[in-house]
C-alpha positions as CSV (number, residue, x, y, z in Angstrom):
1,X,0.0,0.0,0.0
2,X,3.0,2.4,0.3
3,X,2.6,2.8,-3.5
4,X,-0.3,4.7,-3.1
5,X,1.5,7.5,-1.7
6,X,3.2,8.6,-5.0
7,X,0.2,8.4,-6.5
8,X,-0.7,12.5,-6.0
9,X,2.4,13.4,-7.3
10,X,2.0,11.3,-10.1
11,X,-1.3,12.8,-11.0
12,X,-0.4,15.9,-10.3
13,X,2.4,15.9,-12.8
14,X,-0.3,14.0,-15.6
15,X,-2.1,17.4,-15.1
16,X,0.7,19.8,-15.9
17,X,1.2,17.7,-19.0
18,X,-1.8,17.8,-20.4
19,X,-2.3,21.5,-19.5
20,X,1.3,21.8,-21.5
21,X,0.3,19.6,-23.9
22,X,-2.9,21.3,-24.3
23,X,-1.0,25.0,-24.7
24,X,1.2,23.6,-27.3
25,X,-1.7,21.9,-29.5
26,X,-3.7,24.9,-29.0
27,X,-0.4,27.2,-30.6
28,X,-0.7,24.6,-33.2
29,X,3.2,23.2,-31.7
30,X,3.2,19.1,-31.7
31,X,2.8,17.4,-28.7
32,X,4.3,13.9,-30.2
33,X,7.7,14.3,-28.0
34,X,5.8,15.3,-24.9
35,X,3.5,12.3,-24.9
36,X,6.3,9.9,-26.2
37,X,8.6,10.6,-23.2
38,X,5.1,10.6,-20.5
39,X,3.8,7.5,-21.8
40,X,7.1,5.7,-21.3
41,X,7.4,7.2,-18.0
42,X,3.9,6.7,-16.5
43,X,4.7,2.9,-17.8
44,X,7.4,3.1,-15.8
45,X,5.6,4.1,-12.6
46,X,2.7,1.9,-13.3
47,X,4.6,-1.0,-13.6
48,X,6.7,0.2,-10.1
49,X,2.7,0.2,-8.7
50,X,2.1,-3.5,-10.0
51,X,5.8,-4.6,-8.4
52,X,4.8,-3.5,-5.4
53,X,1.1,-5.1,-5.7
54,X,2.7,-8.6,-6.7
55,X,3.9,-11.4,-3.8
56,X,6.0,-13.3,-6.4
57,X,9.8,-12.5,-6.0
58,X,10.3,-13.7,-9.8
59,X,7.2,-11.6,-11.3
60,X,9.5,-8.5,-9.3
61,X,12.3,-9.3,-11.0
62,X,10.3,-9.3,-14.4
63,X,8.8,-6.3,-13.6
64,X,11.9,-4.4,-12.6
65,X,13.8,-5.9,-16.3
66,X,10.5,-4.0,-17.8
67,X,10.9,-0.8,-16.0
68,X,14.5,-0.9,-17.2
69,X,13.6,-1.4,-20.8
70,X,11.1,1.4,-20.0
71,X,13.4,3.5,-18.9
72,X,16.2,2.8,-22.4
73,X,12.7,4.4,-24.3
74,X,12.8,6.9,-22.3
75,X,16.1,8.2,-22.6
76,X,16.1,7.4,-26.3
77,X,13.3,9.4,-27.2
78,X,14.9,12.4,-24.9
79,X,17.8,11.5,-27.9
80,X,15.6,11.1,-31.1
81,X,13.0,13.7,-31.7
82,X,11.0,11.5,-33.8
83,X,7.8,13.4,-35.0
84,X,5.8,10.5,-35.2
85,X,3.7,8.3,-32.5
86,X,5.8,5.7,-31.1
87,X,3.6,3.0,-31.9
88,X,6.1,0.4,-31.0
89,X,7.2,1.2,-27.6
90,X,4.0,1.6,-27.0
91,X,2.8,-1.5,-27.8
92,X,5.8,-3.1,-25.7
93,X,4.8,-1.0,-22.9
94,X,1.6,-2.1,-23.2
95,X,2.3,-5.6,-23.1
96,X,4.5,-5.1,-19.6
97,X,1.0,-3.6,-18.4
98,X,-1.4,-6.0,-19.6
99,X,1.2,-9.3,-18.9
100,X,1.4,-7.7,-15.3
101,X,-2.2,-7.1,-14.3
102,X,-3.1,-10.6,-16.0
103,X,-0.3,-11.9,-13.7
104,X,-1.5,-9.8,-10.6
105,X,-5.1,-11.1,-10.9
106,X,-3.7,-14.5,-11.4
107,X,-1.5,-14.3,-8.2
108,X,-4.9,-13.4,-6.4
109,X,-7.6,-15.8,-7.7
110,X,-4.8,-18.7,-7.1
111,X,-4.6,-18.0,-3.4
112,X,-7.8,-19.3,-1.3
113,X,-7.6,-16.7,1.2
114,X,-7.6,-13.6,-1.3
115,X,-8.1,-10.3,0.2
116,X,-12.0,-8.5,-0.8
117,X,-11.6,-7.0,-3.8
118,X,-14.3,-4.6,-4.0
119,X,-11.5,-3.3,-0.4
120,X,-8.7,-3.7,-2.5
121,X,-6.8,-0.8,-4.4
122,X,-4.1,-2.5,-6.0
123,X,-7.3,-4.0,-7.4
124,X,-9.2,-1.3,-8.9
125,X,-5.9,-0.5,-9.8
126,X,-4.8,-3.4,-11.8
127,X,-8.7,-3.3,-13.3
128,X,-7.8,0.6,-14.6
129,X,-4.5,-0.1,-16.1
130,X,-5.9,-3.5,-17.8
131,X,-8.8,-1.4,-19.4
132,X,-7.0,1.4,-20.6
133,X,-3.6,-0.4,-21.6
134,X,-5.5,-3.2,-23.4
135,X,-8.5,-0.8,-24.9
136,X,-5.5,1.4,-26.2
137,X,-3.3,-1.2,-27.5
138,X,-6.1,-1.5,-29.9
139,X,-6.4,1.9,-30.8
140,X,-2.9,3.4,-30.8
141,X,-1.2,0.4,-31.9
142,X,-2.0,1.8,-35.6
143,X,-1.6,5.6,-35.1
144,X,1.2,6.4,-37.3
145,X,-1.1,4.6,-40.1
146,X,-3.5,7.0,-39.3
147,X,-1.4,10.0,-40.3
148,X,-3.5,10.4,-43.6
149,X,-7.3,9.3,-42.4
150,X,-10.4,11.7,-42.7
151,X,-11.2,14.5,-39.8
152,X,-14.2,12.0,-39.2
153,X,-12.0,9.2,-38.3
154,X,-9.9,11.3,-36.6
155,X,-12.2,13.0,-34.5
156,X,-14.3,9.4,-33.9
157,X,-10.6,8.2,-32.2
158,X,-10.6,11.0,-30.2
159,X,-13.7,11.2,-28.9
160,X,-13.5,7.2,-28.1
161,X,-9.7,7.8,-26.3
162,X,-11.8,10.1,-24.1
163,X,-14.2,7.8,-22.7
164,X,-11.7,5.0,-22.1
165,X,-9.5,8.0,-20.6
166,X,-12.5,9.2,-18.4
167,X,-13.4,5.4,-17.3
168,X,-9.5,5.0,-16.7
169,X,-10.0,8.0,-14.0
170,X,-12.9,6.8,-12.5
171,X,-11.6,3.5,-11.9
172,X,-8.4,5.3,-10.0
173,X,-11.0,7.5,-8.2
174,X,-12.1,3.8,-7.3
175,X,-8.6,2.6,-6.3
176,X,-8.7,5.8,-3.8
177,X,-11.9,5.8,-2.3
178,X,-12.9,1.9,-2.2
179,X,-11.8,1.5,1.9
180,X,-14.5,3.8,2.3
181,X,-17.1,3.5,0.2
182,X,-16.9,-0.6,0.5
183,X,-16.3,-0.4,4.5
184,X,-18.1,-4.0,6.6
């Protein structure tokens, strides 16, 4: 539970990049190398949450390998201002995410005496990050093919990334708040 400590900061800092993000779009700058170098950082720190979350020493040591491999992305992007999407470490990324909540849940309905889940944040957490990371595997997996579509396509992706985005939150607001909302 000492994850959920950095969790503030963390949104905190989500916020200032989309307000950033949203000044630079809105001065018609790209935001490609902003949301390169934040997705493979929030990776990063979601897969740090989903060590902590795990019992299995191995599945840690998995988990920290991917957080290093996160963090190579990282620093190459700082190095390559590529212009486009970077479909493929996101799909990577988004395979650490989805093979480490399928593992969490696995590590939970294995064990007879599993904690209440509707009491559980690492939980609601796991549940977030396996929506969003699996929902936009789908979607932004094929981004940089998108580069020529229709506004109509365009905006129908947008609007759809929202919703998963605004169920992502709410399902966090969930992680948060369950110890009191689901109290015996």
């Amino acid at each position: 539970m000492g994850y959920l400590r950095y969790f503030p900061f963390f949104l905190l800092l989500q916020l200032l990049m989309e307000s950033y993000s949203y000044y630079l779009w809105s001065n018609f700058q790209s935001t490609t190398t902003i949301y390169n170098l934040y997705t493979n950082f929030s990776i990063g720190f979601y897969l740090f949450i989903l060590r902590d979350a795990v019992q299995s020493k191995t599945a840690k040591k998995y988990m920290a390998v991917a957080i290093l491999v996160m963090a190579v992305f990282f620093v190459n992007t700082l190095l390559n201002k590529n212009p486009l999407f970077n479909t493929y470490s996101y799909m990577l990324a988004s395979t650490f995410i989805i093979s480490a909540c399928v593992y969490y849940l696995f590590e939970i309905f294995r064990f007879a005496n599993s904690p209440n889940l509707l009491k559980e944040s690492a939980f609601w957490i796991c549940t977030a990050l396996l929506f969003m990371y699996v929902s936009g595997f789908m979607l932004l997996s094929t981004a940089n093919l998108l580069e020529n579509a229709s506004i109509e396509v365009i905006r129908n992706l947008k609007i759809i990334l929202k919703i998963i985005n605004y169920l992502f939150y709410i399902l966090l607001c969930m992680a948060f708040s369950c110890r009191y909302i689901f109290k015996s």
